[in-house]
VEXMIPA-377276 format. One line per 10 residues: for each residue x, y, z of C-alpha. Coordinates in nm, 3 decimals. Example, Ala and Ser with C-alpha at 12.3 -4.5 7.8 and 13.67 -1.06 7.14 Angstrom:
// VEXMIPA-377276
1.230:-0.450:0.780; 1.367:-0.106:0.714
// end
This chain:
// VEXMIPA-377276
0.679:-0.694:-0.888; 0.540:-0.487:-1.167; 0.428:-0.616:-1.502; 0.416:-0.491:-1.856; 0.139:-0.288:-1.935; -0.093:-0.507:-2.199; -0.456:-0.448:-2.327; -0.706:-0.448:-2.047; -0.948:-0.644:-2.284; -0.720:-0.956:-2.248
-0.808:-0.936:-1.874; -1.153:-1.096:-1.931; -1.139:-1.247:-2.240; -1.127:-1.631:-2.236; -0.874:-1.850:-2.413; -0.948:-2.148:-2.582; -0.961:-2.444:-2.401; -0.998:-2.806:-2.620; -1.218:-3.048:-2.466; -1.165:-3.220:-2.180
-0.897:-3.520:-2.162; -0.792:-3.461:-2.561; -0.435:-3.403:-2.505; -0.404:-3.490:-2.131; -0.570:-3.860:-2.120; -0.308:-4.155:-2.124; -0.541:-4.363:-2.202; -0.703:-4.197:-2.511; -1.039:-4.072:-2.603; -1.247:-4.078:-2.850
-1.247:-3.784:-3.056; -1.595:-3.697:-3.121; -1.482:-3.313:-3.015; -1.363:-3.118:-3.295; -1.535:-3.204:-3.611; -1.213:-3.385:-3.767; -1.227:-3.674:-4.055; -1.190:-4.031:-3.900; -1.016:-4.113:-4.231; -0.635:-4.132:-4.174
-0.479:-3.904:-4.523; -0.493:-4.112:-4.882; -0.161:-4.251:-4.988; -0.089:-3.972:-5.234; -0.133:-3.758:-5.001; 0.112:-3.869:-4.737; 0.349:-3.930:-5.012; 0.275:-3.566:-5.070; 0.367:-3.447:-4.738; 0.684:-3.685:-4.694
0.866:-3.478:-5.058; 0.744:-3.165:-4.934; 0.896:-3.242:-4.598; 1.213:-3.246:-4.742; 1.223:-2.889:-4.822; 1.173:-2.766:-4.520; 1.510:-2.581:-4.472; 1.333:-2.333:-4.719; 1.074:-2.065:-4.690; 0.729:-2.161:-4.821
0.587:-1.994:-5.145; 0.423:-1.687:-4.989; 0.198:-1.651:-5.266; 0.086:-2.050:-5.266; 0.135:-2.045:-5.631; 0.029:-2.389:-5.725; -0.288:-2.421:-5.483; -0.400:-2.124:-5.558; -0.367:-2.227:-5.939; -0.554:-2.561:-5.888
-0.856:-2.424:-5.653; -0.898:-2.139:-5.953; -0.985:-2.459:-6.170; -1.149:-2.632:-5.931; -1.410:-2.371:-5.903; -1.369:-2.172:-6.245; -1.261:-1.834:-6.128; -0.991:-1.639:-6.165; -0.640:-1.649:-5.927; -0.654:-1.326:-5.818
-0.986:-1.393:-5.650; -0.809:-1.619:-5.432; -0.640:-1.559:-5.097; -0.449:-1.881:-4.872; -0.450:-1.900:-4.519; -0.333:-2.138:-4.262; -0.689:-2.229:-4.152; -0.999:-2.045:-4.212; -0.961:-1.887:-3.866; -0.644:-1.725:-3.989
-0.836:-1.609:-4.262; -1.105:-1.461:-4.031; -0.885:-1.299:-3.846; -0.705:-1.112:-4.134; -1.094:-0.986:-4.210; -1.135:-0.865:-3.844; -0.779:-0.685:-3.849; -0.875:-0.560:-4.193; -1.217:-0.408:-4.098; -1.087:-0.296:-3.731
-1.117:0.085:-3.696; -1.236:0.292:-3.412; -1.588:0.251:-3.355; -1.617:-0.069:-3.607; -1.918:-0.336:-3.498; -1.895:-0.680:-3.663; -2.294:-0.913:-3.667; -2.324:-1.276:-3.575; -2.543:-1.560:-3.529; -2.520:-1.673:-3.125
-2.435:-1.978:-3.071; -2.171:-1.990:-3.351; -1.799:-2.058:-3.410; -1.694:-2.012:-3.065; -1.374:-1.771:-3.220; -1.607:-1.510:-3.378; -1.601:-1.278:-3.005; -1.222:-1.335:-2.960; -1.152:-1.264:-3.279; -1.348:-0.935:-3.269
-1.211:-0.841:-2.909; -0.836:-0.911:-3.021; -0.926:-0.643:-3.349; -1.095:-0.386:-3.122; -1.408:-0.439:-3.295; -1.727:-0.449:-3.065; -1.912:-0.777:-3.160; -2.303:-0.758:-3.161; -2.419:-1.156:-3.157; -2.795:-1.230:-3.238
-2.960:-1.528:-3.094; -3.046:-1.837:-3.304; -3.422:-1.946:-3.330; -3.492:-2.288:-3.341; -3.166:-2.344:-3.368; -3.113:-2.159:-3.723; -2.945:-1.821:-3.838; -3.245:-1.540:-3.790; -3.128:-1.371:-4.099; -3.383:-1.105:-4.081
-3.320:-0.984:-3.737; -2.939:-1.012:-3.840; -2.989:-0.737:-4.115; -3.184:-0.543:-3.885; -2.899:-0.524:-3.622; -2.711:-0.353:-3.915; -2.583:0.005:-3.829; -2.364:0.248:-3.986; -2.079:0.156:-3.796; -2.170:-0.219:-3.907
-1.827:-0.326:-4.117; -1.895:-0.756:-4.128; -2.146:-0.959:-4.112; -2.087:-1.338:-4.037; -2.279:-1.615:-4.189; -2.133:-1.968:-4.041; -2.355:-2.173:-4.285; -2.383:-2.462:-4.193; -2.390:-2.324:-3.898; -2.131:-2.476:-3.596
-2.230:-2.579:-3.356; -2.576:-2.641:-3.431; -2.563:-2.770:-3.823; -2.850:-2.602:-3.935; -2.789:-2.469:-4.262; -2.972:-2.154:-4.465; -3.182:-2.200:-4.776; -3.058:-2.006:-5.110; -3.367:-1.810:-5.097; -3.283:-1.690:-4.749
-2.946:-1.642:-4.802; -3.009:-1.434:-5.149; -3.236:-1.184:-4.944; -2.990:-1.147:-4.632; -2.700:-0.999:-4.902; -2.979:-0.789:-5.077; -3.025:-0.611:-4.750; -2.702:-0.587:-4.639; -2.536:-0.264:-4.751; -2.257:-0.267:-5.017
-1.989:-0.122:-4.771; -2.055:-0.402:-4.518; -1.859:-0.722:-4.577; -2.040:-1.043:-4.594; -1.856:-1.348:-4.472; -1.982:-1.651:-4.533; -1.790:-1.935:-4.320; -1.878:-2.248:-4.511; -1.608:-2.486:-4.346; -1.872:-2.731:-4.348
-1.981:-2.727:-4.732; -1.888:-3.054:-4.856; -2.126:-3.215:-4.601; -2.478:-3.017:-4.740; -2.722:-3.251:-4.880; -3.010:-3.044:-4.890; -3.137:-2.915:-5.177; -3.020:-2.699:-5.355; -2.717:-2.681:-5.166; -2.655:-2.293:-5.071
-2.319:-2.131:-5.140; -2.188:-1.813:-5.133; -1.987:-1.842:-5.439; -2.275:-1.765:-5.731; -2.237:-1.370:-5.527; -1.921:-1.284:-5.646; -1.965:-1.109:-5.914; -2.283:-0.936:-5.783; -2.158:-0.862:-5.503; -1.805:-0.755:-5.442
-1.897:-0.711:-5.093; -1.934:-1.119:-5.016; -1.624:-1.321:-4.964; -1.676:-1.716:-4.899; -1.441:-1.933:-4.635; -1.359:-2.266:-4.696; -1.151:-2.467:-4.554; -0.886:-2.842:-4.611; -0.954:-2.928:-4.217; -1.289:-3.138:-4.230
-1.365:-3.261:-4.586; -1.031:-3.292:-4.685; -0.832:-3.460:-4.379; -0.606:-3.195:-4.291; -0.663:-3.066:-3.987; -0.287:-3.114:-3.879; -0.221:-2.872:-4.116; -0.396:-2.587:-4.069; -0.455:-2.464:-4.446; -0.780:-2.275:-4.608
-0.873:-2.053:-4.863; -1.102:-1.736:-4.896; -1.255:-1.644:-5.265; -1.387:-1.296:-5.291; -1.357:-0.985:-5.523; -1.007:-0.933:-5.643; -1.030:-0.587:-5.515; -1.120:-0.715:-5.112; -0.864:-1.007:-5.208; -0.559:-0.759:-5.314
-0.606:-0.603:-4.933; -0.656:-0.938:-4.784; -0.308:-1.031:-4.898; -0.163:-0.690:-4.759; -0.303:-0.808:-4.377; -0.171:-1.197:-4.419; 0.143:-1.313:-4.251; 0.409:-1.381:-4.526; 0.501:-1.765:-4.539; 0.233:-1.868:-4.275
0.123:-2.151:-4.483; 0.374:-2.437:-4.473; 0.496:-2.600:-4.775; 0.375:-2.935:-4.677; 0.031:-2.778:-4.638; 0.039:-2.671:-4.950; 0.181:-2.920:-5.125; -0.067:-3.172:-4.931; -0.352:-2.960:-5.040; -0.282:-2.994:-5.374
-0.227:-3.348:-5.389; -0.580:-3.323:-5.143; -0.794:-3.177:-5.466; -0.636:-3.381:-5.708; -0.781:-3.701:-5.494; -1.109:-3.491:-5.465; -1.301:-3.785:-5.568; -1.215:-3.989:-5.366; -1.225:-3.832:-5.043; -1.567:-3.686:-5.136
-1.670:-4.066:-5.104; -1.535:-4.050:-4.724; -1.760:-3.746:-4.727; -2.045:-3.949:-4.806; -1.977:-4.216:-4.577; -1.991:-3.968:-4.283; -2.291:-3.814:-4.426; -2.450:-4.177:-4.425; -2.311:-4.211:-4.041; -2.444:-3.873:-3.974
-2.802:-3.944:-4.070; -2.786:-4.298:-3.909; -2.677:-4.151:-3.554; -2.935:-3.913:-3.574; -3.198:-4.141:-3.645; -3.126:-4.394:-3.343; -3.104:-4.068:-3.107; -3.430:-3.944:-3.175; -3.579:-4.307:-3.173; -3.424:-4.295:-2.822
-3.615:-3.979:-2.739; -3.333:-3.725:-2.794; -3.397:-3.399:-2.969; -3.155:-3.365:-3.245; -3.186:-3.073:-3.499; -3.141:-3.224:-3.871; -2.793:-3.168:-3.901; -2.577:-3.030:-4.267; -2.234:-3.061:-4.110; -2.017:-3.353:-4.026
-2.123:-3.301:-3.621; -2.449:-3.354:-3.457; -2.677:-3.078:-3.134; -2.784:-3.177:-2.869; -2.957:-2.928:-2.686; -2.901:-3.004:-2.348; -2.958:-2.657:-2.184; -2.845:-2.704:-1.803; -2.751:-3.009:-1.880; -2.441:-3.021:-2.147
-2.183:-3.000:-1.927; -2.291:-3.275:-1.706; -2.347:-3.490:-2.010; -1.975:-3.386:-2.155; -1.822:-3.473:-1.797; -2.001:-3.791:-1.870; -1.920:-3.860:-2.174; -1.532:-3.847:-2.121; -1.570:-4.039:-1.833; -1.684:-4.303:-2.097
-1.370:-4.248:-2.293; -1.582:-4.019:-2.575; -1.419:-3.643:-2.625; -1.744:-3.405:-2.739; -1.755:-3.074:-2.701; -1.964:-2.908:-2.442; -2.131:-2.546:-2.429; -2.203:-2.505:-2.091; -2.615:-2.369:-2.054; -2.677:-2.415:-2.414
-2.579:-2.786:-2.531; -2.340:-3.076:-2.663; -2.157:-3.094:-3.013; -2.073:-3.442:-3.108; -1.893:-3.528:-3.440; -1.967:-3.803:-3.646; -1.682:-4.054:-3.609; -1.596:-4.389:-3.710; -1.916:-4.620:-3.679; -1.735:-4.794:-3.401
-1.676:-4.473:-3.213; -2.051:-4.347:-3.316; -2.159:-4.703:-3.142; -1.985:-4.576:-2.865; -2.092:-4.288:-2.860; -2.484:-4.374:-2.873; -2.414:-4.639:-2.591; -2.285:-4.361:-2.381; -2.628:-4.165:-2.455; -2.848:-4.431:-2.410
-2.640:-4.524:-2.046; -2.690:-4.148:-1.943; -3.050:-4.080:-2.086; -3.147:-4.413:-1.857; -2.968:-4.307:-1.546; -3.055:-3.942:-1.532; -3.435:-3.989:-1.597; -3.426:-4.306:-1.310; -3.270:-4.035:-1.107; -3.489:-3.772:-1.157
-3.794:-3.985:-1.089; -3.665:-4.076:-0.802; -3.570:-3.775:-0.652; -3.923:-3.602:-0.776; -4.112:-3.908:-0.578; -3.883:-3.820:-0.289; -3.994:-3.447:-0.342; -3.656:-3.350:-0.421; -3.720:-3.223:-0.768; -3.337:-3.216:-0.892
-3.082:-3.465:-0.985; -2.718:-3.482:-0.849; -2.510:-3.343:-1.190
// end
């Protein structure tokens, strides 16, 4: 039997697959797999959710009138430089659709957000990804890969999966090279987590720069996940079309209302932000005292750069009842959890660190060379 006639590029493009056991175990994981808050929502902000949940016989506020009100304080700008999306990713995709045109070519760091390829394929634009050294952004060869038919560039800072974030100096020079019809996007879903020094944003460009528009998102710092709510700030001009693209009432009124309530408790969930931070820098610590190589890490998740080895580990991993998130040939993403499930977690390394190295000597004294993965 025949079937309709859809776009060849769907034929090899993969779909996205969550980590292993994270829906499907009965007996539960941990979820150390998708960069999520361990913190269950504040009070207000469930109380939030259960009035807004009453309305839902009604269409949301397309425009998101009141968040986009309260982010405008939050960060001191204007409204109209404000666009609302359910998710960042939705957001993202809007820019792909809205740069998509025959020919189009969109830059990115490689290994990043796994979504930047699909979203490109699904828009028709070609996607041109530049390797990572040392785990970082190579911002130079980056602007180099510009082109004339170069419409976005993509800056995932700090950057997922690895956590390695760019300095302000770097970042500064990248947008001076970049020409002023290319869009810079800078995905900083993982902001609230930066400790370094000065911390680098996107956000001082605006006005400079009407050619930079900054991602952020309510999934990681803020607890809402569930959701699925973010925001975009860029030139009103890029914003106005930005709204054309967006789906009308795709951001629920309890996400919304939720995300309000979520930056008027700003306080204190930033303290559950620091508490992760704290758990962050204590997990890496005891890996690399256990002779793990760990990059330093600005995002709620920790790298492991397992090469061959990250899918074995991840198979092992869940087989310990830990969810992390594997990248087959390249390495192992692990969010910082609870300190129970980071205890967990770093028993799990040590167990596999101690087995596959007893293994390996073995089989090299037996003149085997490889381990059984």
């Amino acid at each position: 039997m025949s079937l309709p006639r859809l776009r060849t590029v769907l034929d090899t493009m993969p779909s996205y697959q969550p980590s292993e056991g994270v829906y499907t175990s009965e007996g539960g994981l941990r979820l150390l797999s998708a960069n999520e808050s361990p913190y269950q929502p504040l009070p207000g902000i469930t109380e939030a959710i259960a009035r807004a949940g009453a309305t839902v016989n009604r269409y949301p506020d397309p425009g998101c009138t009141a968040l986009t009100r309260a982010l405008a304080q939050v960060h001191g700008i204007a409204e109209e430089r404000i666009v609302i999306g359910a998710g960042s990713v939705a957001l993202l995709q809007t820019l792909f659709q809205t740069i998509a045109e025959p020919g189009a070519e969109v830059v990115h760091a490689w290994p990043s957000f796994e979504l930047y390829p699909v979203l490109a394929g699904l828009a028709g634009v070609t996607s041109t990804p530049v390797p990572l050294v040392d785990g970082a952004h190579d911002l130079r060869t980056m602007a180099d890969r510009i082109t004339p038919h170069t419409r976005m560039v993509i800056v995932c800072n700090p950057n997922n999966p690895t956590g390695t974030a760019v300095t302000p100096d770097e970042l500064g020079r990248f947008i001076a090279r970049v020409p002023p019809t290319c869009l810079v996007a800078l995905d900083e879903a993982y902001y609230e987590y930066v400790r370094s020094s000065p911390a680098t944003t996107g956000l001082a460009y605006g006005a400079a720069h009407p050619n930079v528009v900054v991602l952020r998102t309510f999934s990681k710092a803020y607890g809402l996940a569930g959701l699925r709510i973010g925001y975009l700030v860029g030139d009103a001009r890029v914003v106005r079309t930005l709204r054309k693209v967006g789906l009308a009432y795709a951001v629920s009124t309890v996400a919304q209302q939720a995300a309000v309530e979520a930056l008027a408790l700003q306080a204190q969930l930033m303290r559950h932000v620091d508490s992760t931070v704290e758990e962050r820098t204590r997990v890496h610590d005891a890996l690399v005292r256990d002779g793990w190589t760990v990059p330093a890490s600005q995002a709620n998740f920790l790298w492991l750069p397992l090469g061959e080895d990250a899918a074995a580990f991840g198979r092992w991993c869940t087989r310990q009842g830990i969810a992390v998130r594997p990248f087959p040939g390249e390495g192992v993403r692990v969010t910082i959890g609870s300190a129970e499930d980071n205890d967990a977690f770093l028993t799990a390394a040590g167990t596999w660190r101690t087995t596959r190295f007893s293994a390996v000597n073995g089989q090299e004294r037996a003149g085997q060379g490889t381990v059984e993965k």
